[in-house]
C-alpha positions as a printed NumPy array, in Angstrom:
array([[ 54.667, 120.079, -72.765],
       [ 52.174, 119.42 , -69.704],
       [ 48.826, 121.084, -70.344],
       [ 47.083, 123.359, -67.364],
       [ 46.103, 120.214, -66.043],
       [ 49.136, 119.539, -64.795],
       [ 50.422, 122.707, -63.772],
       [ 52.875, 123.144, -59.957],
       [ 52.689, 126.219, -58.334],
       [ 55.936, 127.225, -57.851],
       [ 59.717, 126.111, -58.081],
       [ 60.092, 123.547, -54.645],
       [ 57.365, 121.426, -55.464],
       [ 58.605, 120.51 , -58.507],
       [ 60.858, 117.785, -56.215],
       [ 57.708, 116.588, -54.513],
       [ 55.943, 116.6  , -58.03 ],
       [ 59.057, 114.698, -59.412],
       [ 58.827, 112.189, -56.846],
       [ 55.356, 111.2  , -57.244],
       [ 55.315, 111.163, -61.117],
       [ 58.595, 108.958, -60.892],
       [ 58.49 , 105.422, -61.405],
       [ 61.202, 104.956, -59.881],
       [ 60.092, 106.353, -56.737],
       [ 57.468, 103.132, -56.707],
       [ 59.784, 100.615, -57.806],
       [ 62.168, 101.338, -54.628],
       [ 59.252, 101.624, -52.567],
       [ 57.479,  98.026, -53.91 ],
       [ 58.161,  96.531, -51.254],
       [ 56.074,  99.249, -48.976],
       [ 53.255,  99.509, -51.298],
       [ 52.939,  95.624, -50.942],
       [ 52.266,  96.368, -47.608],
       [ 49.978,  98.964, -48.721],
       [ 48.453,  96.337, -51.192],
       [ 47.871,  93.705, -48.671],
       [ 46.312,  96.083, -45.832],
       [ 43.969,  96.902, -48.732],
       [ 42.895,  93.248, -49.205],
       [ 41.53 ,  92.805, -45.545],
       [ 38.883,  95.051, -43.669],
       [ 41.109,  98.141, -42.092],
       [ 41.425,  98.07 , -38.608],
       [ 42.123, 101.901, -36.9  ],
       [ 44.032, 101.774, -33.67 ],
       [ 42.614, 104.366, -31.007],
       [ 43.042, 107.882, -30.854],
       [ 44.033, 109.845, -27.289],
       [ 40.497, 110.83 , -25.567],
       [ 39.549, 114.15 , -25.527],
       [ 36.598, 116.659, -24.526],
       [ 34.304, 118.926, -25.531],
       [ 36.648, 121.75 , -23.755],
       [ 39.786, 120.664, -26.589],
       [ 38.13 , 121.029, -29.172],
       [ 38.129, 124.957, -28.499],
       [ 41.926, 124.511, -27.374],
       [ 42.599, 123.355, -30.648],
       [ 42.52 , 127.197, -31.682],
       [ 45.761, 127.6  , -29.552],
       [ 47.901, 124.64 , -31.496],
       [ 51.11 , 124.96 , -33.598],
       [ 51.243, 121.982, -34.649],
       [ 47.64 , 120.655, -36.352],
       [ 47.592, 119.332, -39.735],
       [ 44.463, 119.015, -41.851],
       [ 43.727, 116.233, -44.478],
       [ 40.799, 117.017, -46.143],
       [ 38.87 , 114.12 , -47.72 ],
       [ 36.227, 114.768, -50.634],
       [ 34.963, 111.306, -51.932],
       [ 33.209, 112.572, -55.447],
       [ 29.329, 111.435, -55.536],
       [ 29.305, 109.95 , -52.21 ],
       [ 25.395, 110.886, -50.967],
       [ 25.132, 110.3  , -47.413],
       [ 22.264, 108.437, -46.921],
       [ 24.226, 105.112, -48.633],
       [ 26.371, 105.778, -45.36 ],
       [ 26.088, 103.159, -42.252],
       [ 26.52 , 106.037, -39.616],
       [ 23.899, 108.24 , -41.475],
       [ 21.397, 105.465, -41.066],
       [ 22.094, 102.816, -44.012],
       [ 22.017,  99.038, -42.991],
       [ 24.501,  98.31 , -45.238],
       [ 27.957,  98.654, -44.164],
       [ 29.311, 100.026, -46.613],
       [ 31.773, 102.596, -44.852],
       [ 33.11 , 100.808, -41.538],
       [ 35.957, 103.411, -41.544],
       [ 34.196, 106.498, -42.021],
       [ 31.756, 105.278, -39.387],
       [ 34.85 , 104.865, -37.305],
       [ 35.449, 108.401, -37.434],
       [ 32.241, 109.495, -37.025],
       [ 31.416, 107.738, -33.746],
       [ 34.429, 108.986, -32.48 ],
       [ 34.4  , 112.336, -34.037],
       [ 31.47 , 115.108, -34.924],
       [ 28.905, 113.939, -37.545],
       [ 26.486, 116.797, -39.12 ],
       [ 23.449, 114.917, -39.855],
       [ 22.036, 116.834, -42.548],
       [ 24.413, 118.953, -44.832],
       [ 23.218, 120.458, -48.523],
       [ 25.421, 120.934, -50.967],
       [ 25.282, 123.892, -53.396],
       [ 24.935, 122.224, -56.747],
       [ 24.974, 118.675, -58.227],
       [ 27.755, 119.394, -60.424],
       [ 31.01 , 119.511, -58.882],
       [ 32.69 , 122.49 , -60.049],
       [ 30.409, 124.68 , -59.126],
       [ 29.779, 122.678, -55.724],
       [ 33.496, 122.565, -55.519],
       [ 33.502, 126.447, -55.938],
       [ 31.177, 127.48 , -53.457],
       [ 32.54 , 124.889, -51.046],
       [ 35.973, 126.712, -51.354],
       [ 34.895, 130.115, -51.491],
       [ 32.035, 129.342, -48.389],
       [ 29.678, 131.775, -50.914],
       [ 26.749, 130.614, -52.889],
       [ 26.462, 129.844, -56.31 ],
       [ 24.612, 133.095, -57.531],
       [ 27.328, 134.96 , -55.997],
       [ 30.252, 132.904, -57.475],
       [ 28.81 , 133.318, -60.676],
       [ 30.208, 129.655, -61.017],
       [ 28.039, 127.535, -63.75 ],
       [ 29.095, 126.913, -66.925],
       [ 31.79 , 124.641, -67.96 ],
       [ 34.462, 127.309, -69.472],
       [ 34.008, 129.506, -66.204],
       [ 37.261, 129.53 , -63.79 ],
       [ 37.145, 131.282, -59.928],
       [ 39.659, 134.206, -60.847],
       [ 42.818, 134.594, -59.094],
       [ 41.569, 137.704, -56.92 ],
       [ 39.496, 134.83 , -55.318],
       [ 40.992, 133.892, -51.601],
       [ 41.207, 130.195, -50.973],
       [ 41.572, 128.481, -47.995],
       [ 44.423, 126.354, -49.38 ],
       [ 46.238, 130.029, -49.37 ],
       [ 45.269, 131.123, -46.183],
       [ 46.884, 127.99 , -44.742],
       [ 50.276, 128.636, -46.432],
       [ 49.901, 132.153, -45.522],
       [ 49.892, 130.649, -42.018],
       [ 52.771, 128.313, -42.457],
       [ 51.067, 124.577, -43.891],
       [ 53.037, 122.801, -46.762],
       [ 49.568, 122.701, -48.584],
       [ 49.253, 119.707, -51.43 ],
       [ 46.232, 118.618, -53.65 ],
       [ 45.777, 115.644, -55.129],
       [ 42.928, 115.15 , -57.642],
       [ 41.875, 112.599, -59.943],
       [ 38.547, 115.257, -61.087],
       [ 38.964, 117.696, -63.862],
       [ 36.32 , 119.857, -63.197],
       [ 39.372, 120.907, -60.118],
       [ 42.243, 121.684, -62.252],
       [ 44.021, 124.158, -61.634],
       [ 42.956, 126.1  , -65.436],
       [ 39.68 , 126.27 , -63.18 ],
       [ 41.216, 128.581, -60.759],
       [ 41.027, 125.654, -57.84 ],
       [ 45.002, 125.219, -57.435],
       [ 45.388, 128.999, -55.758],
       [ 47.281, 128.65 , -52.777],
       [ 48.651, 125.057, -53.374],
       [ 52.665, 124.399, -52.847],
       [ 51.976, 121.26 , -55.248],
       [ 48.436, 120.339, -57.183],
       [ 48.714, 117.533, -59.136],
       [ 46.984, 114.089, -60.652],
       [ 48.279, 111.024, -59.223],
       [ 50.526, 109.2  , -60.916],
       [ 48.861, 106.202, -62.935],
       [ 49.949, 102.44 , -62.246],
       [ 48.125,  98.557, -62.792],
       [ 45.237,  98.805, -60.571],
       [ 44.262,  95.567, -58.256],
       [ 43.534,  92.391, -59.802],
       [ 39.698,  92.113, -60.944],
       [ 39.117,  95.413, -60.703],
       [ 35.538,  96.492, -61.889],
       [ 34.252,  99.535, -63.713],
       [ 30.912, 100.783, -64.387],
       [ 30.654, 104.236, -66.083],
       [ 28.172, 105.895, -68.21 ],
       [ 31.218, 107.467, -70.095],
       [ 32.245, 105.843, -73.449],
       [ 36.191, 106.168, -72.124],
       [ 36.683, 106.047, -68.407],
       [ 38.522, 107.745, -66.432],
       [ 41.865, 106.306, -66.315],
       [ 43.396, 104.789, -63.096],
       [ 41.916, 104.017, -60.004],
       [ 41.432, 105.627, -56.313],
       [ 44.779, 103.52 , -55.163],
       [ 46.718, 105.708, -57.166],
       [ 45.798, 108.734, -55.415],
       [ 46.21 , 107.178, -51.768],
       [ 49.544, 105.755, -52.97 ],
       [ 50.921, 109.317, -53.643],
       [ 49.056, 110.783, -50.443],
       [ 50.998, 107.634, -48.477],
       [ 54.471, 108.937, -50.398],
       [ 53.567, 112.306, -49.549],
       [ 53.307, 111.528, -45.805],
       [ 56.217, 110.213, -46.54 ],
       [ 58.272, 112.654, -47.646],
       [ 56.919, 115.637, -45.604],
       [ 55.039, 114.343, -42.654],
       [ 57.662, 116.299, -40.594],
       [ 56.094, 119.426, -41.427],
       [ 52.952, 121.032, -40.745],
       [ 50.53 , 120.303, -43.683],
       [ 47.625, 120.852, -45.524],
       [ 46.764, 117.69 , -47.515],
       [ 43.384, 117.456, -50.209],
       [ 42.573, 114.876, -51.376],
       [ 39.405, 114.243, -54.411],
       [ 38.962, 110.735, -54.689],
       [ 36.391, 109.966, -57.672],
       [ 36.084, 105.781, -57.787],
       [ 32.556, 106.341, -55.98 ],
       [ 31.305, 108.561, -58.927],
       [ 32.799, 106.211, -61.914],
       [ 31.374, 102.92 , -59.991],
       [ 34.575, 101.437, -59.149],
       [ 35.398,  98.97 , -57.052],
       [ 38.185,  95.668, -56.392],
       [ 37.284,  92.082, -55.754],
       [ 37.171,  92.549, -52.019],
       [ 34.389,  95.358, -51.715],
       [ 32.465,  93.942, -55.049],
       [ 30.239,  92.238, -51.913],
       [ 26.938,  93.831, -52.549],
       [ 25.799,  92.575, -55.832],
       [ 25.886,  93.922, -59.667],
       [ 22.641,  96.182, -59.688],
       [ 23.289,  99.271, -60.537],
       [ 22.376, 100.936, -56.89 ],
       [ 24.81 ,  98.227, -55.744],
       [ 27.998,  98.903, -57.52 ],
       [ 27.469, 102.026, -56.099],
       [ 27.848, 100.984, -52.757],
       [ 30.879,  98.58 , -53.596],
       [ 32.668, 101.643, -54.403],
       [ 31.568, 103.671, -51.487],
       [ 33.352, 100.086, -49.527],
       [ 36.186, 100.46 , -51.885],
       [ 36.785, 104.028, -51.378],
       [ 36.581, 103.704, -47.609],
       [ 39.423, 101.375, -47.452],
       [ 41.663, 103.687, -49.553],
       [ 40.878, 106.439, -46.549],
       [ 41.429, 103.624, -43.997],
       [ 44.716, 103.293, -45.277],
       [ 45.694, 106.837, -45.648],
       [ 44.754, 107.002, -41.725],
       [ 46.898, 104.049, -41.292],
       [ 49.653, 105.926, -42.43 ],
       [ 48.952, 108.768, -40.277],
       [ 48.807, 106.985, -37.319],
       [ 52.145, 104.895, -38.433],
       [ 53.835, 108.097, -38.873],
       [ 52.674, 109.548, -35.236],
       [ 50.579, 111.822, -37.196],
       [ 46.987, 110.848, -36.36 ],
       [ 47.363, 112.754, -33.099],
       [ 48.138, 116.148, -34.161],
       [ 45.487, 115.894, -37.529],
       [ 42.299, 116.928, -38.513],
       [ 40.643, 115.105, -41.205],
       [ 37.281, 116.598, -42.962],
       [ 35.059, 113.797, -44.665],
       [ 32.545, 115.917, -47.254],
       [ 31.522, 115.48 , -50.828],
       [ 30.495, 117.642, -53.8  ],
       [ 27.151, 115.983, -54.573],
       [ 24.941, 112.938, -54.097],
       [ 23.928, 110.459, -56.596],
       [ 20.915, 109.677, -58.467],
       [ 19.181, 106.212, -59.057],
       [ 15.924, 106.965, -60.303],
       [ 14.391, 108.205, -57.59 ],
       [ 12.961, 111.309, -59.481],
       [ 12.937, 109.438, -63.013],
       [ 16.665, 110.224, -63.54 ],
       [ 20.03 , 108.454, -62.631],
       [ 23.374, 110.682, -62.131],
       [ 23.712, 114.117, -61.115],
       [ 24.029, 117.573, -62.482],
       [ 20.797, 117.525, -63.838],
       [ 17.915, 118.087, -60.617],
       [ 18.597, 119.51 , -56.598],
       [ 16.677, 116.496, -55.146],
       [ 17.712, 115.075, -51.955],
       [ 19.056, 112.178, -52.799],
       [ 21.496, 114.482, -54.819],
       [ 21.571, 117.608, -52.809],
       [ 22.016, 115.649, -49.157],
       [ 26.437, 114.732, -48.852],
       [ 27.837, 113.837, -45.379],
       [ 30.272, 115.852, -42.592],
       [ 32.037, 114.351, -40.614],
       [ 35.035, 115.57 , -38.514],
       [ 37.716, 113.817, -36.901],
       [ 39.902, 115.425, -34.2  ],
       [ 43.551, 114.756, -32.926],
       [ 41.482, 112.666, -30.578],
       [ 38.114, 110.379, -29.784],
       [ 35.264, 112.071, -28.4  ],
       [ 32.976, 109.568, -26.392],
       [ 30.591, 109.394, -27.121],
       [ 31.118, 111.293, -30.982],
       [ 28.848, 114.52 , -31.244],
       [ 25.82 , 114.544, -33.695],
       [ 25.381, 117.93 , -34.991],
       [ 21.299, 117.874, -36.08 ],
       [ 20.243, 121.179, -37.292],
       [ 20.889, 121.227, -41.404],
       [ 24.41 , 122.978, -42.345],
       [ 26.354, 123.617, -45.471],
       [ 28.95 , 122.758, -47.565],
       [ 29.857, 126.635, -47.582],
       [ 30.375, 126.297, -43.751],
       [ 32.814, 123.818, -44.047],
       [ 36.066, 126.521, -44.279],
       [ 34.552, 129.025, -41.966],
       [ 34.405, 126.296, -39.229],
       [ 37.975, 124.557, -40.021],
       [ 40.183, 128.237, -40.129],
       [ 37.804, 129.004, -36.81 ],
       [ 38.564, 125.627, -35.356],
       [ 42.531, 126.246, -36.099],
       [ 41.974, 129.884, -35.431],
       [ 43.225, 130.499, -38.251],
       [ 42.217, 134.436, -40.135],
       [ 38.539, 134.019, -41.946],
       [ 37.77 , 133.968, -45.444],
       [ 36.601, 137.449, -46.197],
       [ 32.809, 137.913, -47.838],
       [ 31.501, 134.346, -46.754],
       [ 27.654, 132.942, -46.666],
       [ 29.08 , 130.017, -44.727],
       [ 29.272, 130.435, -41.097],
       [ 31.424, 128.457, -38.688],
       [ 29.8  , 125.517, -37.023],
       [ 31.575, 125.568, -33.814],
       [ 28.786, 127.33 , -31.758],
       [ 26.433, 124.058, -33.196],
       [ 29.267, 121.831, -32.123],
       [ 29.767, 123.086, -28.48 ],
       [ 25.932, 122.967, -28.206],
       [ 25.911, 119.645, -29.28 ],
       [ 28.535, 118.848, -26.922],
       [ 26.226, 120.071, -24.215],
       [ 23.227, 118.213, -24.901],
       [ 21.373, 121.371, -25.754],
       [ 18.724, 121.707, -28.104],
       [ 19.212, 125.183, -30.411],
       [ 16.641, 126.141, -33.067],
       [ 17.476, 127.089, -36.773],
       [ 15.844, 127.719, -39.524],
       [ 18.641, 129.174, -41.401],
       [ 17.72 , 129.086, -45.58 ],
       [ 20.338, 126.901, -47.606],
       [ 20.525, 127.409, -51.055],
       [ 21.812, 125.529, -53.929],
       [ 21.571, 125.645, -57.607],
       [ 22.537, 124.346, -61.193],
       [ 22.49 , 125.367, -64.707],
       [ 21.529, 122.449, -66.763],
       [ 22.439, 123.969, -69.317],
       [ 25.966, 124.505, -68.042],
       [ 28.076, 121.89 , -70.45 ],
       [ 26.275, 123.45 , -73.879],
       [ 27.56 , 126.679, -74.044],
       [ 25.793, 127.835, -77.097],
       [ 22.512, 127.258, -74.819],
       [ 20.493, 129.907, -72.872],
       [ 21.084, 129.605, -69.348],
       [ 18.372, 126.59 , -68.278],
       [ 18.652, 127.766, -64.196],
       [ 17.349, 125.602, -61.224],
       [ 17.692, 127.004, -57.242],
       [ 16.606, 125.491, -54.301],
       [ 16.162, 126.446, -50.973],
       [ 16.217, 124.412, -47.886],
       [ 14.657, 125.623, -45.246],
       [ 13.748, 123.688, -41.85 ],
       [ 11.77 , 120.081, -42.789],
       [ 10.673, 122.438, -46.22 ],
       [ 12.757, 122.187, -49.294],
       [ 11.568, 124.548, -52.56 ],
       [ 12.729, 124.351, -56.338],
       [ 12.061, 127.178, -58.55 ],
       [ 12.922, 126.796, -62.365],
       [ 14.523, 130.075, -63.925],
       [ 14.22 , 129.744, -67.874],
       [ 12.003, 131.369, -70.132],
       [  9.053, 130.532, -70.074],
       [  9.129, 128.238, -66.47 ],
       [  9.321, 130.813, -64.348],
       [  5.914, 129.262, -62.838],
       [  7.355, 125.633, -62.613],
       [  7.876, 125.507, -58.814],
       [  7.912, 122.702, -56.507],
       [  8.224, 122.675, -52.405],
       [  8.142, 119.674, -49.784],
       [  7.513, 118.568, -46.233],
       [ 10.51 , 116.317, -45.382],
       [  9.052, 115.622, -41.919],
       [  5.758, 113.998, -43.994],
       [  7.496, 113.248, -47.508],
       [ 11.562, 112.816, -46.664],
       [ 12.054, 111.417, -50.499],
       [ 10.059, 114.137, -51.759],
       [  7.614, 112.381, -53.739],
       [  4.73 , 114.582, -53.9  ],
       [  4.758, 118.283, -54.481],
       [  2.738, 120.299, -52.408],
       [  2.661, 123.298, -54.692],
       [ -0.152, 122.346, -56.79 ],
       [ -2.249, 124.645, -58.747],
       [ -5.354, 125.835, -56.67 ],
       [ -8.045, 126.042, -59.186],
       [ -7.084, 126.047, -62.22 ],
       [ -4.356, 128.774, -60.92 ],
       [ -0.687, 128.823, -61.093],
       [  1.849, 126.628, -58.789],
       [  2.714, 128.804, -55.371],
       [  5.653, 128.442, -52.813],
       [  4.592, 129.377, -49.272],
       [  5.366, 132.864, -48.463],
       [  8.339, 132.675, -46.801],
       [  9.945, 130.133, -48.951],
       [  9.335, 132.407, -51.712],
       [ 11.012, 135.167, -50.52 ],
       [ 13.879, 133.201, -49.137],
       [ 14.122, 132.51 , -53.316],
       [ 13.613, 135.828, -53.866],
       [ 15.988, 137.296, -51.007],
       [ 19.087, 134.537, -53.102],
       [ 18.334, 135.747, -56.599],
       [ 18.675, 139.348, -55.022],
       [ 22.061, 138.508, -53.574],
       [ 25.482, 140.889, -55.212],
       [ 28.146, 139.188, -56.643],
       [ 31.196, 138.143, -54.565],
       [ 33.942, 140.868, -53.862],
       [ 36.186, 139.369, -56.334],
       [ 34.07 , 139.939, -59.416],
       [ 32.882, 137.753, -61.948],
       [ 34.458, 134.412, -63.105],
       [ 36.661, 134.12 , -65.399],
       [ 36.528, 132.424, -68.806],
       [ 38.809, 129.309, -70.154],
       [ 39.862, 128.035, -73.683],
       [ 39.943, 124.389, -73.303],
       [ 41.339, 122.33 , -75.893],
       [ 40.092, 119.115, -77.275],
       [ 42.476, 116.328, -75.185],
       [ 41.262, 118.218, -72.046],
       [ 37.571, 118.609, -72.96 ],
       [ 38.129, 114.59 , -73.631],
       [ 39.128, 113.833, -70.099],
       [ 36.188, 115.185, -69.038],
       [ 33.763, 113.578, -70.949],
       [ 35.636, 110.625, -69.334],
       [ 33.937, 111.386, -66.613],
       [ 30.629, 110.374, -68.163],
       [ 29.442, 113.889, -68.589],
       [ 28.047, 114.816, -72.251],
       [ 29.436, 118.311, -73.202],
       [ 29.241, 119.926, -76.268],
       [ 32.119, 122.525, -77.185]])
């Protein structure tokens, strides 16, 4: 019997569900996903979009017709991006969309682990208030999720995940006509894998952008909601063709981030094959960043540091903006849903820290220069996959060029650190040294930004909920290379 993991919301998508699990969908389709295979081999090439303005972009509100795809690429920091500065090319087709589209240039996410990113991303509320950060908790069902507001409003709303902090025992499949794991076929020839798991995750990224291609498919015709959580960047996997950066560590990681960005380039493909590019908005985010030393440690869900803490935005419209709009003040993953239902005009998720970005975006659009130093929080309990530990709390603020840490065990309550980004971007040296002999300080207001978070009431829907997870699933998620103890 299928575990949680595995679960379909209701009776329809059981076809749809059907006919991506079935082989036999892919053996009457080989000859398509040949094509797919061979558009995969070579660099993807995007045909234009219409042209648009600043002035449709608020018109967009008045549509019937807009689909959303929304694209999370797991452990994908943006500063390994070529549009968000890196000389690598690593991402030619998300740099496509951002230089035709709106890029935020500097977006925090709310934790380094992704289900409780993933959960204040959804929700648009911080991580205090979610009450989000251990590994049995689950959002409960009186939660609202965007996925439901958009079938409230008429999508055909499918997820497709290859992560299991986002299964739907975790309370992430609310709203969802069909939530499901990809189908699992033979990967590309010389494919590479580098994981610090002991069993990797099974499968590859192609799986999950052949059943988003079957999907658009199937049920292009309607108006939809598509989600799709591709993980090949966080297990360090890549195919013979984007393996074109070297075998370091650091490196494989950007091979993947190439990899990864093909598999997009060819769900676009199929959008714009299927007359669908036109009438779609597509969301580029991530949960987290990626470590590599920088701060002594490698991974994620451990420290709030930049390089792990910093994920890109990028939007791309029915049509090209020329030139694309660069969004500079620092933003949120938590805006991300207030600004998409906004954008749609769509009704708002109730209770929200996010805000909608379309106020930055229209300024942008007009050149103008608008001030904000809005506080951005984040936060992780490293503690969070032991669960006979105390609660080993980290929160962060980020506020202007100024980013603060403040540790929240017993005992550390003094262990503090704040920096200058505008003097120290990679936040090498702490400026909250002891003044003789005297305990670490935050600046004033950075300390009661922390204090003003820690203050903050739970969200309207209560606290999380708690899951029994048995030892098969708790396997597939150390699969993921995470260590956790039951």
């Amino acid at each position: 019997m299928p575990g949680p993991s595995r679960q379909i919301l209701g009776a329809k998508p059981i076809v749809l569900k059907r006919l991506l699990d079935s082989p036999w969908t892919y053996f009457s389709l080989a000859g398509l996903l040949l094509v797919v295979l061979l558009v995969m081999q070579i660099e993807v090439r995007l045909p234009p979009r219409p042209h648009g303005s600043a002035d449709d972009i608020r018109a967009l509100a008045q549509s019937k017709d807009t689909n959303v795809v929304f694209v999370l690429i797991d452990a994908l920091r943006a500063d390994r991006l070529h549009s968000y500065g890196y000389p690598r090319e690593t991402s030619p087709v998300m740099d496509h969309l951002a230089s035709t589209g709106i890029r935020f240039a500097r977006v925090i996410s709310q934790s380094s682990w992704t289900k409780a990113s993933m959960a204040s991303m959804w929700t648009g509320t911080w991580p205090i208030r979610t009450g989000i950060g251990r590994w049995s908790h689950s959002i409960p069902p009186e939660a609202t999720m965007p996925a439901e507001l958009f079938q409230q409003a008429g999508f055909y709303t499918v997820g497709i995940w290859r992560n299991g902090w986002v299964a739907p025992n975790f309370g992430f499949g609310q709203g969802f006509n069909t939530y499901i794991r990809p189908m699992v076929l033979p990967g590309p020839n010389g494919f590479q894998k580098r994981t610090a798991s002991a069993s990797s995750l099974v499968g590859t990224d192609e799986d999950l952008t052949r059943a988003a291609a079957e999907f658009l498919r199937a049920y292009g015709h309607k108006r939809f909601f598509l989600y799709l959580h591709y993980m090949d960047v966080h297990q360090y996997a890549y195919d013979e063709v984007s393996g074109k950066f070297g075998t370091s560590y650091s490196d494989v990681y950007d091979n993947a981030i190439h990899w990864v960005d093909r598999n997009v380039g060819v769900v676009l493909r199929e959008l714009q094959d299927r007359d669908l590019q036109r009438k779609t908005v597509i969301i580029v985010s991530a949960d987290h960043g990626e470590g590599f030393r920088e701060h002594g440690l490698e991974g994620h869900a451990k420290t709030l540091y930049r390089e792990v803490a910093e994920v890109p935005l990028i939007l791309s419209l029915p049509f090209e903006l020329s030139p694309g709009i660069v969004v500079p003040q620092t933003v949120a993953n938590v805006d991300i849903w207030p600004t998409i239902l906004e954008l749609l005009g769509l009704p708002a998720l109730a209770d929200t820290d996010g805000r909608s970005l379309i106020p930055l975006i229209e300024a942008a659009a007009r050149g103008e220069s608008v001030a904000s130093d809005r506080p951005v929080f984040a936060e992780i309990d490293r503690s969070w996959g032991r669960p006979r530990a105390e609660p080993d709390r980290l929160i962060a603020v980020t506020q202007g060029p100024y980013r603060a840490m403040r540790q929240l065990a017993p005992g550390k309550e003094q262990e503090v650190e704040y920096f200058d980004h505008s003097q120290d971007p990679w936040e090498a040296k702490n400026l909250a040294l002891p003044k003789n002999g005297g305990t670490r300080t935050l600046p004033l207001e950075l300390a009661q930004s922390l204090d003003g978070y820690l203050g903050l009431p739970p969200a309207s829907w209560g606290k999380p909920r708690e899951v029994e997870l048995d030892e098969m699933e708790l396997n597939q998620l150390r699969a993921l290379g995470y260590g956790i103890n039951k």
